[in-house]
C-alpha positions as CSV (number, residue, x, y, z in Angstrom):
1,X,-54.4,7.1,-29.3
2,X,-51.8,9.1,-31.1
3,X,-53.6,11.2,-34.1
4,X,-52.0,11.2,-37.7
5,X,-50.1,14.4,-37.2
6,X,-48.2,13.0,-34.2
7,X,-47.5,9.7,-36.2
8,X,-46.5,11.5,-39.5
9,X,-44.3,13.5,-37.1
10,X,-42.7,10.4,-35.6
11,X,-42.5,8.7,-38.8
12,X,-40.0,12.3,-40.3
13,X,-38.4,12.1,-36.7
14,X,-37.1,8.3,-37.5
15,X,-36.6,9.1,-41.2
16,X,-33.9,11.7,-40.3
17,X,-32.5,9.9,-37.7
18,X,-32.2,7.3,-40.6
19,X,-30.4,9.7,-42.7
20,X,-27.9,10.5,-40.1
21,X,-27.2,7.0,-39.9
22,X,-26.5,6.8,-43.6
23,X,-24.7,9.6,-43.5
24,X,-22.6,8.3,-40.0
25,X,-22.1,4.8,-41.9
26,X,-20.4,6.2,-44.8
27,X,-18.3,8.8,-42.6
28,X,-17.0,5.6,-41.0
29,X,-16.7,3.5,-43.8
30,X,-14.2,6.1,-45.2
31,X,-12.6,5.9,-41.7
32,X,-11.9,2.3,-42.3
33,X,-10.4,2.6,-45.7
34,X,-8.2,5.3,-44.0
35,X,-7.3,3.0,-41.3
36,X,-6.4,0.1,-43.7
37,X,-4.0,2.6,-45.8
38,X,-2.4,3.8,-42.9
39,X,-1.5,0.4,-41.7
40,X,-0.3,-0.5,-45.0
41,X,1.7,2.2,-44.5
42,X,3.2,1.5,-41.0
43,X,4.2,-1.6,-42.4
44,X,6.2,0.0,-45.6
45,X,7.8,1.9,-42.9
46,X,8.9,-1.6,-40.8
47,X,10.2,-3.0,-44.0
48,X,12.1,0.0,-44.9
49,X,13.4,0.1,-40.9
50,X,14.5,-3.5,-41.3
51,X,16.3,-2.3,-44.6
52,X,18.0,0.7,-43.2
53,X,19.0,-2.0,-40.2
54,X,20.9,-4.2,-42.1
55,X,22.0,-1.6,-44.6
56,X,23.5,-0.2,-41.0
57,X,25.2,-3.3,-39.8
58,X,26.8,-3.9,-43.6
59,X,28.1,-0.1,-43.2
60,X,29.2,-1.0,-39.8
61,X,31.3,-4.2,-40.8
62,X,32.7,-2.6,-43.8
63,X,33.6,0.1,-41.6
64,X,35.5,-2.3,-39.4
65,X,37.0,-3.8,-42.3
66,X,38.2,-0.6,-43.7
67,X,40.0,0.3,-40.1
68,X,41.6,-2.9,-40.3
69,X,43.0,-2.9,-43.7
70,X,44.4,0.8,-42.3
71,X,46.1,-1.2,-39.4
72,X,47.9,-3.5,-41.4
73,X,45.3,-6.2,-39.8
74,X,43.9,-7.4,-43.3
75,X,43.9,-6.9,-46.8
76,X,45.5,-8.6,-50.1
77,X,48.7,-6.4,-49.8
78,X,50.1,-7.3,-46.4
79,X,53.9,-6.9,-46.0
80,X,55.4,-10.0,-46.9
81,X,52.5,-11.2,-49.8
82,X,54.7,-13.5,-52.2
83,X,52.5,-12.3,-55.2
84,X,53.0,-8.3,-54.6
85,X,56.4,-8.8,-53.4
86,X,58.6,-11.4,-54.2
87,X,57.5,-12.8,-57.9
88,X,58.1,-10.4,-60.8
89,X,57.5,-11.2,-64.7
90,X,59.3,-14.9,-63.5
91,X,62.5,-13.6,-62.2
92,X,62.5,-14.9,-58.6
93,X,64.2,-12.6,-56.1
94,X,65.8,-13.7,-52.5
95,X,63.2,-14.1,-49.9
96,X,64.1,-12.3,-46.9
97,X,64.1,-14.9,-44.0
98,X,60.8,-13.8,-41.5
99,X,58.8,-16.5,-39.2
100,X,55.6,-17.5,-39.8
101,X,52.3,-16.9,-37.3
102,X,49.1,-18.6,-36.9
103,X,46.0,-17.2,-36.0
104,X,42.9,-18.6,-34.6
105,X,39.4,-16.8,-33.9
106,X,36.8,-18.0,-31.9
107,X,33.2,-16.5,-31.4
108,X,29.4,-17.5,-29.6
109,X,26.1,-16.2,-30.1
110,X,23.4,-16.7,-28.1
111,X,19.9,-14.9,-29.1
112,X,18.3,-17.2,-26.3
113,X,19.5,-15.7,-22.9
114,X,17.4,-12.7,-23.5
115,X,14.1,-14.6,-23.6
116,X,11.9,-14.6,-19.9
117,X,9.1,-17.4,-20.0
118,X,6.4,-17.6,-17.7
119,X,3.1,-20.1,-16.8
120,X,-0.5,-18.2,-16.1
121,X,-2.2,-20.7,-14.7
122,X,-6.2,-20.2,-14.6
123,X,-9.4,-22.0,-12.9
124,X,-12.9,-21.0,-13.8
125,X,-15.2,-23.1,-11.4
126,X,-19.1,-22.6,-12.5
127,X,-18.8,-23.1,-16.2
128,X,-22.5,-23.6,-16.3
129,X,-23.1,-20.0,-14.7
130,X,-20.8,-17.9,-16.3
131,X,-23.1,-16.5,-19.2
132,X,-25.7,-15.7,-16.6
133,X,-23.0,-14.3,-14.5
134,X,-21.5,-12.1,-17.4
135,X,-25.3,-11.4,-18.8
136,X,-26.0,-9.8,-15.4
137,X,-22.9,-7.7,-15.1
138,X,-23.8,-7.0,-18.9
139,X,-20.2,-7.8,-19.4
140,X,-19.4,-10.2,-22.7
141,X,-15.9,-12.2,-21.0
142,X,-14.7,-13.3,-18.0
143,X,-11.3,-11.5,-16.9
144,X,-8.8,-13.3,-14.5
145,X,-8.1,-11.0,-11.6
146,X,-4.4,-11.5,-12.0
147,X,-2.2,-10.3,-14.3
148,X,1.4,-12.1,-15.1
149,X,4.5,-9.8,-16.0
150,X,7.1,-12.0,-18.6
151,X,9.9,-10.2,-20.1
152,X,8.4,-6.6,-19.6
153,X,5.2,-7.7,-20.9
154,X,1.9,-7.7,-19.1
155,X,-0.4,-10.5,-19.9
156,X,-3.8,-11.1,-18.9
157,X,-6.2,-14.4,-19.4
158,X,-9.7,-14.4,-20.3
159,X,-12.8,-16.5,-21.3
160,X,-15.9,-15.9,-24.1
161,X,-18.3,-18.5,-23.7
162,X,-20.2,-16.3,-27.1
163,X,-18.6,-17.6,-30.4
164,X,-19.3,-14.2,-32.3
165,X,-18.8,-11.5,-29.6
166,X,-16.7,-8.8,-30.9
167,X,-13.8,-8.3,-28.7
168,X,-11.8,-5.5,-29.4
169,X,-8.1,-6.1,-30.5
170,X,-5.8,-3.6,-30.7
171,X,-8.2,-1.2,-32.5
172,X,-9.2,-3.9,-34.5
173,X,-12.6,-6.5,-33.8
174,X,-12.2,-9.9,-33.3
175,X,-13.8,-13.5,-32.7
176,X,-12.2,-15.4,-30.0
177,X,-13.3,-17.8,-27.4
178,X,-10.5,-18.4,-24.8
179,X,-7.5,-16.0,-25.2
180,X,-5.1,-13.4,-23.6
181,X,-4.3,-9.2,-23.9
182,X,-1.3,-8.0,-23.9
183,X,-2.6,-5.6,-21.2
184,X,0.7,-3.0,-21.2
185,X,3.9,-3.1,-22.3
186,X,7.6,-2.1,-20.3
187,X,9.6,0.3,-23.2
188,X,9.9,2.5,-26.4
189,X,7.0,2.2,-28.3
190,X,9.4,1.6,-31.2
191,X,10.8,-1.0,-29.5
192,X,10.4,-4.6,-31.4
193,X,9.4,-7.3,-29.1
194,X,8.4,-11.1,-29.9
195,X,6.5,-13.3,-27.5
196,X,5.0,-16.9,-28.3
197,X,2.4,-18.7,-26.4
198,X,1.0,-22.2,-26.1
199,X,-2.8,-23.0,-24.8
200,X,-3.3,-25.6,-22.0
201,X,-6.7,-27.4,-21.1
202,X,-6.7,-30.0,-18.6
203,X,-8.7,-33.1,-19.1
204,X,-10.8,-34.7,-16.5
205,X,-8.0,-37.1,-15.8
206,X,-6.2,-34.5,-14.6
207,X,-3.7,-34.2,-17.4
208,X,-3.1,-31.3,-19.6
209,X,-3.6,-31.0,-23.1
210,X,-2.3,-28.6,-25.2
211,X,-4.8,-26.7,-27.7
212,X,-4.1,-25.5,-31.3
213,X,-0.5,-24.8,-32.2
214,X,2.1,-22.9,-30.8
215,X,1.8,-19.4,-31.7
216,X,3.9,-16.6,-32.1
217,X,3.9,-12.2,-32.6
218,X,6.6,-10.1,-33.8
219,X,5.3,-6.2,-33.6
220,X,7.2,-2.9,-32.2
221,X,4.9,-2.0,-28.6
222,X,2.8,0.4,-29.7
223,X,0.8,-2.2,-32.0
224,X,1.3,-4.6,-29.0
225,X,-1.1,-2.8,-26.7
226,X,-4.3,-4.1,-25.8
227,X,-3.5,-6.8,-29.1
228,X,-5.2,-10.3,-28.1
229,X,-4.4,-13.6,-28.9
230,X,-5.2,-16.9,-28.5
231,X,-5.7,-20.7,-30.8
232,X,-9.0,-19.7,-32.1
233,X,-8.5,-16.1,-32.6
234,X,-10.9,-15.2,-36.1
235,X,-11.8,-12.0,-38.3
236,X,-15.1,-9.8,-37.1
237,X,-16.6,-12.0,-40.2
238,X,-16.1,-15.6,-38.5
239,X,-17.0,-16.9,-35.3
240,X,-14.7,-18.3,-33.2
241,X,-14.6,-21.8,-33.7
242,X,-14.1,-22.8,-29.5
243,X,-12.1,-25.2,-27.3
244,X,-11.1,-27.9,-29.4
245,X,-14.2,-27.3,-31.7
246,X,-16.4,-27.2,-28.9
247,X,-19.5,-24.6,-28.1
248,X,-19.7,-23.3,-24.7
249,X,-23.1,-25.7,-24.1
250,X,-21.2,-28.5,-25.6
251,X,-17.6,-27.9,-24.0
252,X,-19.7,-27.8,-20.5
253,X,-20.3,-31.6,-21.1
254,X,-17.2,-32.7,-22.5
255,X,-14.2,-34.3,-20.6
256,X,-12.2,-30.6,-20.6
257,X,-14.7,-29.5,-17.8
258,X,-14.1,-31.3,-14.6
259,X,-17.4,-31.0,-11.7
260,X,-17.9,-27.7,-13.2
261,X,-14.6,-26.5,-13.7
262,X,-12.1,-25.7,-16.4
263,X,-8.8,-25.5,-15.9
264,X,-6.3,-23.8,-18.0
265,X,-2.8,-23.2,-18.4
266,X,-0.5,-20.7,-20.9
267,X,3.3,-20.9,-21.6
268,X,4.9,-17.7,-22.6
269,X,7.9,-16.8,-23.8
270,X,9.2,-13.4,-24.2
271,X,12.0,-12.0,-26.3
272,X,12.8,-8.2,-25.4
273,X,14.2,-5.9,-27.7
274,X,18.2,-6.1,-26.8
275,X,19.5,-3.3,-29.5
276,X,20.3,-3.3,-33.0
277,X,23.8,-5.3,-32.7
278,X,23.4,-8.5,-32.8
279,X,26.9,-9.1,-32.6
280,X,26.8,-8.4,-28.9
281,X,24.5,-11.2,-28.1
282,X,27.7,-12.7,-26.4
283,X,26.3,-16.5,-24.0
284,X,26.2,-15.3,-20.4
285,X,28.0,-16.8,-17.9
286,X,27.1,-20.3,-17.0
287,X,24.2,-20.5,-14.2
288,X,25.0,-22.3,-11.3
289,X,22.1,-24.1,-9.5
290,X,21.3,-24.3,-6.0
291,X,19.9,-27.0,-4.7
292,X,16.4,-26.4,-2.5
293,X,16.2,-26.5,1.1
294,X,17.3,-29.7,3.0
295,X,16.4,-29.2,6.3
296,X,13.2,-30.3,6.7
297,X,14.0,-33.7,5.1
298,X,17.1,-34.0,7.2
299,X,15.1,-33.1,10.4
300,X,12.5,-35.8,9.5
301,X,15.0,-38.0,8.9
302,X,16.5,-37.8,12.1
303,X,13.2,-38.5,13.7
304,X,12.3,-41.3,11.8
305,X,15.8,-43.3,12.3
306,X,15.3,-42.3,16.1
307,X,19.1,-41.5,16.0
308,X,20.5,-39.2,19.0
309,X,17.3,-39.0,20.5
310,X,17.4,-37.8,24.0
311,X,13.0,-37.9,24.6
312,X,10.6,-41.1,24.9
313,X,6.7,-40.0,24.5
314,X,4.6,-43.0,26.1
315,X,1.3,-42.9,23.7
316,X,-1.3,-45.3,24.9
317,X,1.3,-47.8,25.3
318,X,3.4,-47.0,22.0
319,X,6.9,-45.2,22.9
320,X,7.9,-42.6,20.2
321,X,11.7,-41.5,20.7
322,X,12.4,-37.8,20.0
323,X,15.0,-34.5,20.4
324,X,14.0,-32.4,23.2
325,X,15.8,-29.7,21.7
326,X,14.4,-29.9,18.5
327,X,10.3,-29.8,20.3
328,X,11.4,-27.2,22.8
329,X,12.9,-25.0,19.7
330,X,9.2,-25.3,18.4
331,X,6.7,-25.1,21.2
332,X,7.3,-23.3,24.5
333,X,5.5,-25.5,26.0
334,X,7.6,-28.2,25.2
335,X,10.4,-25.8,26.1
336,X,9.2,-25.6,29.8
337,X,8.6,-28.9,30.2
338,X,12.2,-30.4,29.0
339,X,14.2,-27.4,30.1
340,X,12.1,-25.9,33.0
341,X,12.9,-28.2,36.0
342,X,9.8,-30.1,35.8
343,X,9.5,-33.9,36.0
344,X,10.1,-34.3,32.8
345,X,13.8,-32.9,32.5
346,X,15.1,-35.1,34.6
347,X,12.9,-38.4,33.8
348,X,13.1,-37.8,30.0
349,X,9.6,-39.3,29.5
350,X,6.7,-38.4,29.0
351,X,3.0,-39.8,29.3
352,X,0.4,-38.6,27.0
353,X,-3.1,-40.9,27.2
354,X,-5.5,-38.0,25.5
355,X,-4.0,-38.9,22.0
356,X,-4.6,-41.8,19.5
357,X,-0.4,-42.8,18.7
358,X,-0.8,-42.1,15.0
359,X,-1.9,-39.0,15.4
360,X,0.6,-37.9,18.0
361,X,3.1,-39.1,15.3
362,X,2.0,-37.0,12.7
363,X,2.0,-33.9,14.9
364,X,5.5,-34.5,15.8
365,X,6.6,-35.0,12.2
366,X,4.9,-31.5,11.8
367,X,6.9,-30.0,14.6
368,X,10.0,-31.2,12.6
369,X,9.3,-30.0,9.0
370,X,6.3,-27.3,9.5
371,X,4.5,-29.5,6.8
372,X,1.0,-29.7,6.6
373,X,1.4,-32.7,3.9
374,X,2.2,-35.0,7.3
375,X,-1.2,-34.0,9.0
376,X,-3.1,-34.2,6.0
377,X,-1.2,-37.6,5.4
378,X,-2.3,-38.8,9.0
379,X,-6.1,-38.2,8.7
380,X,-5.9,-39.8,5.2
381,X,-4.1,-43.2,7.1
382,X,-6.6,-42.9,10.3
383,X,-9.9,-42.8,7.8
384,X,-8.2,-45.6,5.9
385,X,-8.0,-47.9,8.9
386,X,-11.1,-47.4,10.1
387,X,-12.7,-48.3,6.1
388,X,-13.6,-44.2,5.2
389,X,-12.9,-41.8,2.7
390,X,-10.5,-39.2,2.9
391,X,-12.7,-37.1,0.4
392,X,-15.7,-37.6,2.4
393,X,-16.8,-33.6,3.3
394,X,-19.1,-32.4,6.1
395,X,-22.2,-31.6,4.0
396,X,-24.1,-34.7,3.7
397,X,-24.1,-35.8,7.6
398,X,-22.4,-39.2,7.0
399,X,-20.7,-41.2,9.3
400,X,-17.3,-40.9,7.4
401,X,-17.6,-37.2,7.9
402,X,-18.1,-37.4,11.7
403,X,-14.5,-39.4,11.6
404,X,-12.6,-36.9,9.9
405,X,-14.1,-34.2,12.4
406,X,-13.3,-35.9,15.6
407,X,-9.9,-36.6,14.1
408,X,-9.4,-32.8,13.0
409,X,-10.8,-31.7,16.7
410,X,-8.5,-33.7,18.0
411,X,-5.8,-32.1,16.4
412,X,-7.1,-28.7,17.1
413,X,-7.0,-29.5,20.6
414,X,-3.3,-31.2,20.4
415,X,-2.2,-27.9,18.8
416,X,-4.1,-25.7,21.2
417,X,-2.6,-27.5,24.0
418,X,1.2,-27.1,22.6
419,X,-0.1,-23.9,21.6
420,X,1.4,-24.3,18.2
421,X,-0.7,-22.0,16.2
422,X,-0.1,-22.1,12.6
423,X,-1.7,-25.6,12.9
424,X,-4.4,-24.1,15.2
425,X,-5.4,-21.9,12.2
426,X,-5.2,-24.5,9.6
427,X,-7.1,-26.5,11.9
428,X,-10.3,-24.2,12.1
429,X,-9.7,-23.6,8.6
430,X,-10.4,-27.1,8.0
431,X,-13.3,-27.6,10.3
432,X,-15.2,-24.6,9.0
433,X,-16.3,-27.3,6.2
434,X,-17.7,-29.7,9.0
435,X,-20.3,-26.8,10.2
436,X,-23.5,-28.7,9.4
437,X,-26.4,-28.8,11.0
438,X,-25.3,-32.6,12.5
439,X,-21.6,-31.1,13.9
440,X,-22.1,-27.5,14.5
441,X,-22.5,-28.0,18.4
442,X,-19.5,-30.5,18.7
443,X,-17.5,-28.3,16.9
444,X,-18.5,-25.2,18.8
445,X,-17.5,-26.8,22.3
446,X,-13.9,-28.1,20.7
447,X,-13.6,-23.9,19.6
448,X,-14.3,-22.9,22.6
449,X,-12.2,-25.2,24.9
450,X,-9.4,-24.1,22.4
451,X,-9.6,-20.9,22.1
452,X,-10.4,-20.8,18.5
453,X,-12.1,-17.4,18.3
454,X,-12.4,-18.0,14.1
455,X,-14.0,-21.0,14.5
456,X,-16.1,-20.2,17.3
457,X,-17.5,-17.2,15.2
458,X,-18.3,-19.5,12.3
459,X,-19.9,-21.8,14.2
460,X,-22.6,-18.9,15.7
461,X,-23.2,-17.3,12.6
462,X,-24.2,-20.5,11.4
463,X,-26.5,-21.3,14.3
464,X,-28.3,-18.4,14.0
465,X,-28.6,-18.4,10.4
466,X,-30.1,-22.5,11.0
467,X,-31.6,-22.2,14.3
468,X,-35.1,-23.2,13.7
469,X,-33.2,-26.4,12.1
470,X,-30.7,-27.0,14.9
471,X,-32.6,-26.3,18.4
472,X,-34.7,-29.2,17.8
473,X,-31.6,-31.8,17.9
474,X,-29.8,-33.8,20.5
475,X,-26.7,-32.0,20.3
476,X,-28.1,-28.8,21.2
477,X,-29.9,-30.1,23.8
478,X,-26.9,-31.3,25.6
479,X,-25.7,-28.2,24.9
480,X,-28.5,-25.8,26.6
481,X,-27.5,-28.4,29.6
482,X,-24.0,-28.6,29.8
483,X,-22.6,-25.6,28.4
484,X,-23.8,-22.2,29.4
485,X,-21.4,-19.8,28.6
486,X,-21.9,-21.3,25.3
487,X,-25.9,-20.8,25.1
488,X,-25.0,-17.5,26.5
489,X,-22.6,-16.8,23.7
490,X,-25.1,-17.8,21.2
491,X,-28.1,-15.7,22.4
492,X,-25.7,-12.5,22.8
493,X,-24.2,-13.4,19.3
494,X,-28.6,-13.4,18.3
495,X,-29.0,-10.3,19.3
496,X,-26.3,-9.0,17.6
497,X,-24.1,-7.9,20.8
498,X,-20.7,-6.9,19.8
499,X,-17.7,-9.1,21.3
500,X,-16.7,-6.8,23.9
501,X,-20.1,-6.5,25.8
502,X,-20.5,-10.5,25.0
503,X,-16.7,-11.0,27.3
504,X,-18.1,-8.5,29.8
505,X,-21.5,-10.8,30.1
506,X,-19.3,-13.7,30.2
507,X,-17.4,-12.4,33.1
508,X,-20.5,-11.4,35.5
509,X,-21.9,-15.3,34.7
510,X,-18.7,-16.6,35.6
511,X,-18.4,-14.3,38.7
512,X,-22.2,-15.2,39.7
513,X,-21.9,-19.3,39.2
514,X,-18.8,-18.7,41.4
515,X,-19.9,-17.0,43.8
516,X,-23.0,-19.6,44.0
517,X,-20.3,-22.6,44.4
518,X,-18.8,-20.2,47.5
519,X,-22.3,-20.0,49.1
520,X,-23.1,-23.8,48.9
């Protein structure tokens, strides 16, 4: 136990150190009164800018005018004006005989064509973790990775789910729960620049919903920096009020938060300094739109009327007419077996019993367009004939699930066979969410069949992770039976054997089996 000495020696210790903060808190209390006065003082000096401004442009037309009246261009006194010239105390004298003229001006202004706009659109999924996120990163708001550029400006999102967090704005502390930064600016710091924004929140029904008003800010760029803004932007004495009035607890449960998710969107429009003449703002030459890309339509088109086809596929009994050309243009496979003196050149047919018709038909559309929207579209039409979901995922086991992955490894093996890869990726990419404990085994023999290393990977780094849950099933015990290189892959892939020496085992098990066959 500390002795009275030590504690009256704490006790002076804490005493001075409250001095020094007395003494700190009125160092920067003066500070702030500074601060204020020198901002009142900036803007004296934009008001007497925007004076001198205009004071310019009158000196400038009067200018103009003066040059003109020199020219003989304007003026009371022109040559020819009856009251200077012709009329004198009544006595009318003879008119000298001179023709008339008529002049016409015309003149357009446009202070629009300047202004860029732009849409940040942002999705924070795990509303209910983000204070826990930001508490252990000891950070107080969420920042969107991505900044957007409009009109020279650089604009960045972010989220507060605390209501009386100081955020720093500009210099300057502020309450604010969802809002933007003007991260860094493109100019002259003098420079005067206006932007205005609108907030988006989408509702669960999938519409958005725009929050507060629209707001606007007219400042030169060096105030601009790092200034944030937003609907519910406050003082450092108010808290923000939040979303629509809404608390981060309560906003969590309200319709703007979707399975965890909030989704919001900002509109900005951005009005660059263009120079002190306005009189210059002349309207820009008309735009001319081009239309977007036809060809895909037209292509799909062209399939679907069957016109000038020259190729029937005979699918299970269903004959689908299509362009040689067109299939042999996308798939070198089809290319050798239209164009490279096989059967199929000169008969013009082709026999395919491996593949449901429906499914064939929506990998041909694909061929014509590169769309993924028609393949998606097809499993969507196979679940809905056979009574499933198209939502269903690969995480609960269900039977609807097992339907969407046979029909996704049957187009992974379609693609693999027409080696068409971009669908070969999107394909794996897809089937990486049917990895459960239920499909990992099916999924692993349709990857290895076709080649799809990505896949194939997935699918052992998940059965090692859930082996003790997986070696106990069916599947894998067909799978210790039927498919060795596969078992060998997976205890190699245990181990933690690279890929190289994993190819190399492959080979000598391949080269002993055959050797075996050889013998018997």
């Amino acid at each position: 136990m500390a002795t009275a000495a030590e504690v009256q020696a704490e006790l002076a210790q804490v005493q001075s150190s409250i001095q020094q903060a007395t003494q700190r808190e009125s160092q920067l209390i003066q500070a702030v009164q500074e601060a204020k006065e020198r901002q009142r003082l900036r803007r004296e000096v934009d008001a007497a800018k925007s004076a001198l401004f205009f004071k310019e442009v009158g000196n400038t037309n009067l200018s103009g005018l003066r040059a003109n009246i020199d020219a003989d261009r304007s003026g009371p006194h022109l040559v020819g004006h009856a009251a200077d010239n012709n009329l004198q105390r009544g006595r009318v004298h003879e008119l000298p005989l001179q023709t008339g003229t008529r002049s016409q001006a015309h003149s357009e202004m446009n202070c629009k064509q300047a202004v860029s706009t732009g849409t940040f659109e942002w999705k924070i999924t795990g509303m209910s973790w983000i204070k826990e996120t930001l508490l252990q990163s000891s950070a107080t708001c969420a920042f969107a990775n991505t900044d957007v550029m409009v009109g020279g400006l650089f604009f960045s999102c972010f989220y507060c789910p605390r209501s009386d967090a100081a955020i720093d704005s500009a210099g300057e502390d502020c309450h604010i729960t969802l809002g933007a930064r003007v991260s860094s600016t493109d100019g002259e710091p003098d420079d005067m620049a206006v932007f205005r924004y609108r907030f988006y929140i989408m509702r669960q029904d999938g519409k958005y919903v725009q929050w507060g008003h629209e707001g606007q800010v007219c400042q030169n760029l060096a105030e601009m920096e790092d200034l944030v803004f937003g609907p519910d932007k406050t003082s450092d004495d108010e808290a923000a009020s939040g979303i629509f009035g809404l608390q981060h607890d309560e906003l969590c449960h309200s319709e703007w938060v979707d399975k965890d998710t909030l989704s919001v969107k900002i509109e900005l429009e951005v009005r660059p300094y263009t120079g002190q003449f306005v009189e210059d703002l002349v309207p820009a030459k008309p735009a001319i739109e081009v239309p977007a890309t036809t060809i895909s339509s037209s292509f799909l088109s062209f399939f679907e009327a069957e016109r000038c086809t020259d190729i029937t596929f005979n699918v299970k009994g269903e004959s689908i007419k299509a362009h040689s050309q067109v299939l042999a243009a996308r798939s070198e496979v089809f290319q050798r077996q239209f164009f490279g003196g096989l059967q199929e050149s000169v008969s013009k047919e082709v026999t395919i019993e491996d593949m449901e018709p429906k499914i064939f038909k929506g990998f041909l559309k694909f061929l014509y367009t590169d769309g993924l929207e028609h393949i998606e579209a097809t499993i969507k039409k196979c679940l809905e004939e056979n009574g499933t979901s198209s939502d269903s995922t690969g995480s609960t086991g269900s039977v609807p699930s097992t339907t969407k992955a046979s029909i996704l490894q049957d187009i992974l093996a379609m693609s693999h066979k027409y080696q068409e890869l971009r669908l070969l990726a999107w394909c794996q990419q897809q089937l990486c969410t049917y990895i459960t404990e239920r499909e990992v085994c099916s999924v692993l023999c349709q990857a290895h069949l076709c080649e799809a290393q990505q896949l194939e990977a997935a699918c052992l780094d998940y059965i090692k992770e859930h082996f003790s849950k997986i070696a106990p099933t069916e599947e894998f015990a067909r799978l210790t039976t039927e498919w060795p290189e596969l078992m060998l892959k997976i205890s190699l892939h245990a181990q933690g054997v690279s890929s190289e020496e994993t190819a190399a085992a492959l080979s000598t098990q391949q080269a002993v089996r055959k050797r075996k066959r050889e013998a018997s």
